[in-house]
C-alpha positions as semicolon CSV with decimal commas, in nm:
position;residue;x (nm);y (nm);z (nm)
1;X;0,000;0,000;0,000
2;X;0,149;0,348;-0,092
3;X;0,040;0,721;0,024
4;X;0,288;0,998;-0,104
5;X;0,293;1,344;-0,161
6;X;0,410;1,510;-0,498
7;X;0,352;1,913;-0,532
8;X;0,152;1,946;-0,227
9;X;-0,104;1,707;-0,282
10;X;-0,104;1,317;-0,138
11;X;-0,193;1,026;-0,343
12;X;-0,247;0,702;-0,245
13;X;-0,363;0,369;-0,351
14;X;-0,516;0,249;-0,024
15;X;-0,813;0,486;0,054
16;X;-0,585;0,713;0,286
17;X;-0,589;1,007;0,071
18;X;-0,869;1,212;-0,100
19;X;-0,645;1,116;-0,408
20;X;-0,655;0,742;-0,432
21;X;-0,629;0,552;-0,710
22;X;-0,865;0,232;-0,558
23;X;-1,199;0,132;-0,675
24;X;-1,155;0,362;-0,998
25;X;-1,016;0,613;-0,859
26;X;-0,719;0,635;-1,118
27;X;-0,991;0,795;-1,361
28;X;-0,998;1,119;-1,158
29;X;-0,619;1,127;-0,999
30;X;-0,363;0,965;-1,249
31;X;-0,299;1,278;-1,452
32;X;-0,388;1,525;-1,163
33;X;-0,083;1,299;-1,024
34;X;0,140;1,280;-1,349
35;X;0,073;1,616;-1,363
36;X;0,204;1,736;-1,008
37;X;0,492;1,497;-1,096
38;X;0,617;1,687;-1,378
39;X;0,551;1,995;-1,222
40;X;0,762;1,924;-0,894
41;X;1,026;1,741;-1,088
42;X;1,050;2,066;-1,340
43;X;1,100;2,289;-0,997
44;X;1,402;2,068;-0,871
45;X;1,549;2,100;-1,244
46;X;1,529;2,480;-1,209
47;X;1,699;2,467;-0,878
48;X;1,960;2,229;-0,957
49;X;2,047;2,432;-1,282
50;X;2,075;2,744;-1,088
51;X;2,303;2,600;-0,821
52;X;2,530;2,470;-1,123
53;X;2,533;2,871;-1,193
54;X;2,618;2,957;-0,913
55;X;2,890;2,700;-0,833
56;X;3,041;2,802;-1,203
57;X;3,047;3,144;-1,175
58;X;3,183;3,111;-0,815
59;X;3,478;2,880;-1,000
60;X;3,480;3,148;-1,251
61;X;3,535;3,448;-1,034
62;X;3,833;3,187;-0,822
63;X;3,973;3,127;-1,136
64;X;4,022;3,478;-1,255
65;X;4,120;3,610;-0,913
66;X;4,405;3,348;-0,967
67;X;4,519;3,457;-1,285
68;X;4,490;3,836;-1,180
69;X;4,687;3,762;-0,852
70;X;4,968;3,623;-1,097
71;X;4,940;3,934;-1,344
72;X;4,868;4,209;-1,104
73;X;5,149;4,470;-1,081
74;X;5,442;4,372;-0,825
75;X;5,778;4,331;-0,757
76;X;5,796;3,936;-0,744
77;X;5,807;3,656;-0,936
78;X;5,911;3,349;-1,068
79;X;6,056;3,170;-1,333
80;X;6,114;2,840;-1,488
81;X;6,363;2,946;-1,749
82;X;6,679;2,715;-1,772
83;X;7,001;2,917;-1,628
84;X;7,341;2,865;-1,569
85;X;7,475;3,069;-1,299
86;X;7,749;3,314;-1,397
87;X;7,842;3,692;-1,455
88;X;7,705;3,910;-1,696
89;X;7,365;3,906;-1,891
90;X;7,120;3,661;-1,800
91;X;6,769;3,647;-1,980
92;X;6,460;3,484;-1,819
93;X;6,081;3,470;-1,830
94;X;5,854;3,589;-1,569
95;X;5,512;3,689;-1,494
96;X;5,392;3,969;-1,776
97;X;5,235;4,284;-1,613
98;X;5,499;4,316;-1,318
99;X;5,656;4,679;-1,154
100;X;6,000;4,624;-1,235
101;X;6,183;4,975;-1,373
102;X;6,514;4,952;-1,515
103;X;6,806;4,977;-1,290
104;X;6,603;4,813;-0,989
105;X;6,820;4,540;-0,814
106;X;6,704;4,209;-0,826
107;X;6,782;3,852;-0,715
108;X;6,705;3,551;-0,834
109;X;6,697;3,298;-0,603
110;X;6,674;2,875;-0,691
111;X;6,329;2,778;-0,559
112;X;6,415;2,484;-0,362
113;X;6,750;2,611;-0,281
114;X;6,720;2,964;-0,180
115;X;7,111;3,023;-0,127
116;X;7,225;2,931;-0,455
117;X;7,169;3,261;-0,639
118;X;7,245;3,533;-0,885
119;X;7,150;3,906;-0,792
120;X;7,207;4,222;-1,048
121;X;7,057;4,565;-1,196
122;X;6,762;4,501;-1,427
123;X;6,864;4,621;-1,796
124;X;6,487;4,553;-1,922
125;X;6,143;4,403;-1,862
126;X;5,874;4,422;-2,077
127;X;5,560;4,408;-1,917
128;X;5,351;4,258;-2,205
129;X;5,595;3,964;-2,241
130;X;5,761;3,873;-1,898
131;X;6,104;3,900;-2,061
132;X;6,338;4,023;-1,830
133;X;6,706;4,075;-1,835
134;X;6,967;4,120;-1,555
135;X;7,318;4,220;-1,518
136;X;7,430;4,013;-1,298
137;X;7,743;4,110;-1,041
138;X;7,734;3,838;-0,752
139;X;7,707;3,484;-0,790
140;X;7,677;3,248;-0,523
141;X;7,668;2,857;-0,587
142;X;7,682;2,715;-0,957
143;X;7,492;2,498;-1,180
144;X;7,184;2,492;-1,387
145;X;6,887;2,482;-1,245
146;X;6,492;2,607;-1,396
147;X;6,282;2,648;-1,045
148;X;6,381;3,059;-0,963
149;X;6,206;3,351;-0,727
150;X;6,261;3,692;-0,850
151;X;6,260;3,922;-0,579
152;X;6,339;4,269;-0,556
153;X;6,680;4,341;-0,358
154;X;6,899;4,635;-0,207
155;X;7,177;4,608;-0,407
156;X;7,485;4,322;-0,290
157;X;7,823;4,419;-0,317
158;X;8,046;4,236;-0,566
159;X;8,282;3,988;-0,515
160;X;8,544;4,279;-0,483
161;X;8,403;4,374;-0,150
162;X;8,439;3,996;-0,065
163;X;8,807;3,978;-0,084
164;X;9,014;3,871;0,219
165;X;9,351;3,792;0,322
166;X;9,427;3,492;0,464
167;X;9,757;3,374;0,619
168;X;9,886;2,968;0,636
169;X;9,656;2,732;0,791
170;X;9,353;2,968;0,729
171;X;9,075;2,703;0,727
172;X;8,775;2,739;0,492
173;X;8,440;2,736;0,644
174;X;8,060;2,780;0,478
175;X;8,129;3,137;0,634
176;X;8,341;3,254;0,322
177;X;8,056;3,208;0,090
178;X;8,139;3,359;-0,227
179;X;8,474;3,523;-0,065
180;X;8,811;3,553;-0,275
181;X;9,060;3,416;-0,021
182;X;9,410;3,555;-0,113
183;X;9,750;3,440;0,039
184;X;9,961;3,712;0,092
185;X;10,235;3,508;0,261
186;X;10,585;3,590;0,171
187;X;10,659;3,163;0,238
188;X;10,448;2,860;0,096
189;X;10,088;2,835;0,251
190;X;9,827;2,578;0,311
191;X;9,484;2,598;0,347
192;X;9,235;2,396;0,458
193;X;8,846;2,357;0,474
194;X;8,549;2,220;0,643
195;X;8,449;1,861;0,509
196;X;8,214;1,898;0,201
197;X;7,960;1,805;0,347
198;X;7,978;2,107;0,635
199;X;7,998;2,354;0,333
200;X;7,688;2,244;0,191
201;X;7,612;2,175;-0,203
202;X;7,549;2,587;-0,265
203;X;7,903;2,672;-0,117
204;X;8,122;2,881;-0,366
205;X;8,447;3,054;-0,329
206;X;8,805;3,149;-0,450
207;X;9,168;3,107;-0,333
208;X;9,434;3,298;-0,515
209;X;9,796;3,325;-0,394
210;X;9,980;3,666;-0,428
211;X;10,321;3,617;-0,332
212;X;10,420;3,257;-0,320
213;X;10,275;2,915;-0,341
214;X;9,925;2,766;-0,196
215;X;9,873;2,464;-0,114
216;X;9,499;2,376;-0,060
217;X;9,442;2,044;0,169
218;X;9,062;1,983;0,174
219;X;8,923;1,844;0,479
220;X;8,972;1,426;0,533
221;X;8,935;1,207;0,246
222;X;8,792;1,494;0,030
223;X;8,965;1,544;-0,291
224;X;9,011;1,862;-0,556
225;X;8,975;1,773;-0,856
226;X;9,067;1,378;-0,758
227;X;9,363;1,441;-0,560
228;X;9,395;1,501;-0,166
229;X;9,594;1,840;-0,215
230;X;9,604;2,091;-0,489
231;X;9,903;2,390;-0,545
232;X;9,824;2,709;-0,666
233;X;10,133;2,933;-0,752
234;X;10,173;3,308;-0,723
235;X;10,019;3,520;-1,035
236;X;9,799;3,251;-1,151
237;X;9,422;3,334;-1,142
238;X;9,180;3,228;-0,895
239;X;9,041;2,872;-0,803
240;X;8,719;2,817;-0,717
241;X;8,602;2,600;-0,479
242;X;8,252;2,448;-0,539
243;X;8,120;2,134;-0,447
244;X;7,837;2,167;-0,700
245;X;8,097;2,189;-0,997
246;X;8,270;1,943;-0,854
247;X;8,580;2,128;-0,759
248;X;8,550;1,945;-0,436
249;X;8,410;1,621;-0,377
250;X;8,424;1,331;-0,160
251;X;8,595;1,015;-0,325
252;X;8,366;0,726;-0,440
C-alpha cells in the first residue's frame, strides 16, 4: 500500500488520501498525479540548474582572481627558465604585467635552494611579455637549475668587496661564501676547509695566492679535482672552490 505526496497534494492507492487511485479512482487522480509529478520534478530542475550557476560562476570568479593575482602589478616573481649561474647578462621569463623599472636590483633565487643565487641591476622588462634581463654582479653557488624567485633586492656588493687575506693554515668554512681568499704570505701556505659536506652543495668561493705558493688540503678524504691536495702558484688566477661543480668532492 502506498500514500505519497508530490507538489503538495497526497496520493495514495489504499483509501488514505482524498487522491486514491482504488476502486476507480485512477480515472480522476492519475494525470492530476502525473501532472504534479512533472511539475515538482521541473522545480528541482530549475533549482539544480541554478546551483550549477552559481557554483560556475563562483569557479569562474576563483579562477580569474588566480590569474589576476599572478598578473597584477608587483615586484615578485618566478621563473622556470633554464640558467646557468654566472656573470654578466642573464635572460629569463617571468610573470607579464609586473613593476620592475630599469636599474632596480634584483635577485634571483633557486626555488628549492634559496642560497644558490644570482643578484644584479635590471637592464629591461617588458611588461607585455615577462622578458626580463639582468646584469648580474654576484654569484653564489653554480649549476643549472629552472625552479627561480625573482625578488626585488637592495643592491649586494660584488665579489670585490668579498676579498680577504688569509695567512697559512687559514681554514675554509661555509662562512666565506662567495669570498676571494688571497694568500699574501711571503713563504708557501696551506689551506684547509670544512668537510664537504659542512659547506653544503650551494658553497662557492676562491683562493688565489699573491706572493708565493698555496697549497689547498681539503678536509679528510675529500679530494680537488681527484687528488687530496692541490698547489696554486703566485700570479695565476683564482680557483674556485665548489662542491656543486665538482671542484671538491668526496671520493667514491
Amino acid at each position: 500500500m502506498t500514500n505519497f505526496a508530490v507538489n503538495g497534494n497526497h496520493y495514495s492507492d489504499d483509501g488514505s488520501s482524498d487522491n486514491d487511485m482504488n476502486n476507480g479512482g485512477f480515472r480522476d487522480h492519475l494525470l492530476p498525479m502525473l501532472s504534479d509529478v512533472v511539475t515538482d520534478t521541473s522545480a528541482k530542475v530549475v533549482v539544480a540548474t541554478t546551483q550549477v550557476g552559481l557554483a560556475t560562476a563562483q569557479a569562474n570568479i576563483a579562477t580569474a582572481a588566480a590569474a589576476a593575482a599572478v598578473a597584477s602589478p608587483g615586484t615578485s616573481a618566478t621563473s622556470v627558465t633554464p640558467l646557468t649561474l654566472g656573470l654578466g647578462i642573464q635572460n629569463l621569463f617571468i610573470q607579464p604585467n609586473k613593476t620592475i623599472p630599469v636599474g632596480a636590483w634584483y635577485v634571483v633565487a633557486n626555488t628549492p635552494t634559496p642560497q644558490i643565487q644570482m643578484a644584479g641591476s635590471v637592464k629591461s622588462y617588458d611588461s607585455a611579455t615577462g622578458a626580463l634581463q639582468l646584469s648580474v654582479t654576484v654569484v653564489k653557488g653554480a649549476g643549472t637549475f629552472s625552479a627561480w624567485t625573482v625578488s626585488l633586492s637592495a643592491p649586494i656588493p660584488s665579489l670585490a668587496s668579498y676579498v680577504t687575506s688569509v695567512n697559512t693554515g687559514y681554514n675554509i668554512t661555509a662562512a666565506d661564501q662567495n669570498n676571494l681568499l688571497k694568500y699574501t704570505g711571503a713563504a708557501p701556505g696551506t689551506l684547509t676547509a670544512d668537510s664537504v659536506v659542512a659547506l653544503g652543495n650551494g658553497f662557492s668561493g676562491w683562493i688565489k695566492a699573491t706572493r708565493s705558493s698555496l697549497t689547498f688540503d681539503p678536509n679528510g678524504a675529500d679530494q680537488v679535482n681527484g687528488a687530496l691536495t692541490c698547489r696554486r702558484y703566485s700570479g695565476k688566477p683564482a680557483m674556485r672552490l665548489s662542491p656543486v661543480e665538482i671542484r671538491m668532492y668526496l671520493p667514491a
